[in-house]
N, C-alpha and C positions, 0 to 999 in steps of 0.2 A: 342168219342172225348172229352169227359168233364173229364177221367182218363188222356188222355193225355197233357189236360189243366191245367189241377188244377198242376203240380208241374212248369208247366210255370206260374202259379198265384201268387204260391208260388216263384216262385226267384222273381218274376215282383215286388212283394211286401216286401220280403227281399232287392231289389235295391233299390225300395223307400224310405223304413225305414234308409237305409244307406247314400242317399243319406241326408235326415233330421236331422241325425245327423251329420254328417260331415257338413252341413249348421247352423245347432245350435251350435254344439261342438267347430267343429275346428276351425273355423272362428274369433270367439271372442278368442280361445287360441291363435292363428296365431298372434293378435295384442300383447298379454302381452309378446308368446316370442319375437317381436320383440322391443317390451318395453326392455325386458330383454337385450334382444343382446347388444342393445346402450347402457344399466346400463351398460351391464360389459366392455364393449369398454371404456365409462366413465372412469369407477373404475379403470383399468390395465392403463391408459394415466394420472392418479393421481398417483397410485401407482410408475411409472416410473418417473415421478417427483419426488415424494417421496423419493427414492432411490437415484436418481442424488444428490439431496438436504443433505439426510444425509450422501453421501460421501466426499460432500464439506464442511460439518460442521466438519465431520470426518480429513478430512486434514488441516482443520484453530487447531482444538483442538493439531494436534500435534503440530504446531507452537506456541502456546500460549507460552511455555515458552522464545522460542525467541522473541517476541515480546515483554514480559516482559524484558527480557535483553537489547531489544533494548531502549524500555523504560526508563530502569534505566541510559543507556551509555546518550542517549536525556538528562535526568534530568541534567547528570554532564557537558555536551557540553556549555549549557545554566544556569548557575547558579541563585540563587535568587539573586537579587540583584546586585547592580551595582560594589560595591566594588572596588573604584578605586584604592588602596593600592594593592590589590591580584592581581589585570589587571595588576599594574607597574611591582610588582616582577615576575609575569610570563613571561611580555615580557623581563625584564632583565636576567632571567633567560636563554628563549629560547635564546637571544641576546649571553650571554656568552656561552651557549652551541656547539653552532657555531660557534662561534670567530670572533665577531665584537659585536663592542662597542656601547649602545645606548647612544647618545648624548643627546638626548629631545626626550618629547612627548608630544601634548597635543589631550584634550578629548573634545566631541564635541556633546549633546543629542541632540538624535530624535525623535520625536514626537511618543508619545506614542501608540504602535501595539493594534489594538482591540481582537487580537487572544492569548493574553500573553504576548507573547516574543517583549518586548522593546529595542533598538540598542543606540549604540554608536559608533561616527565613531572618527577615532584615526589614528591622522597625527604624526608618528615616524622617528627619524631618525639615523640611523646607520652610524658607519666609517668601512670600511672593505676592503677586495679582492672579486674581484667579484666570486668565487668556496662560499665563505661564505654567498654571496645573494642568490644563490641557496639553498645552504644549509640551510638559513632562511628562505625561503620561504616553504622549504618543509618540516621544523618545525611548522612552521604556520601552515600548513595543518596538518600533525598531532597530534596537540597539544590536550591538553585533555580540554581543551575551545574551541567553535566553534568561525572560526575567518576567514571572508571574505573578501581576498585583491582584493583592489577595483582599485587601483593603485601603478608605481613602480615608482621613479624616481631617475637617477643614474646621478651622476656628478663625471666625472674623476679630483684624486686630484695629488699628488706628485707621482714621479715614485718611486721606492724601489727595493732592490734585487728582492723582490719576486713581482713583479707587480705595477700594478696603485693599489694605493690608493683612494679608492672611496665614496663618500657620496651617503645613499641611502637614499632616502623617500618614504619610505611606508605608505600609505592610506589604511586602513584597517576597516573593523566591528566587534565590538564585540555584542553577545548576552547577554540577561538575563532577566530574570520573574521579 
């Protein structure tokens, strides 16, 4: 019986030894990979970040240059300075462009904006047909000075072939740095 023993000794004791290793070995490796696992769970949920990030940086870089044009159109909207010379002739300008007559205007400061842009509010008034109040107004709007009408006020004047003759007053803002 001790022939047929000894190779049941032998695995008995090849189990052992296996088992003591897998108890020494694996055990403390089992924690670093799961050390690891989470590192790279970690690292792939930065890395995706990552990437999100530089595709949105990726897409503001192509607009830079519009933004810069937007920038430069802002600069001329809002000019330095108050200029009240350049304010009259623009609105007489847009006024004749139109076809209605400015009669008066005056200027009116406001208290100075903490963010730059300083206003001036500007009580005008016009003689025209009312097709040329709209057509003023939608001068105003697209003028190449930003200009915020704050109010309109219209008084029916003489009849004429082509319509009433109207007095407008326009309450409006202008900008500037």
């Amino acid at each position: 019986m001790s022939k047929k023993s000894s190779p049941q000794l032998v695995t008995a004791g090849l189990l052992v030894i296996a088992v003591l290793v897998a108890a020494l070995i694996w055990k403390p490796m089992r924690a670093d990979v799961t050390a690891l696992s989470a590192d790279l769970t970690a690292q792939q949920t930065e890395l995706a970040t990552s990437q999100a990030e530089l595709a949105s940086l990726t897409g503001l870089e192509s607009k830079i240059p519009t933004a810069e044009v937007e920038r430069e159109k802002l600069l001329t909207l809002v000019p330095e300075g108050l200029n009240e010379d350049a304010l009259v002739k623009q609105l007489s300008a847009i006024a004749k462009t139109v076809g209605v007559s400015l009669t008066s205007m005056s200027f009116s400061l406001q208290n100075a904006q903490t963010d730059g842009a300083n206003t001036v509010t500007i009580s005008a008034n016009f003689i025209g047909y009312y097709n040329s109040l709209i057509s003023l107004l939608q001068a105003l709007e697209n003028s190449s000075r930003l200009f915020k009408v704050s109010s309109v006020g219209v008084q029916l004047g003489e009849v004429t072939e082509a319509g009433y003759l109207m007095t407008f007053n326009v309450s409006l803002e202008a900008y500037y740095q």
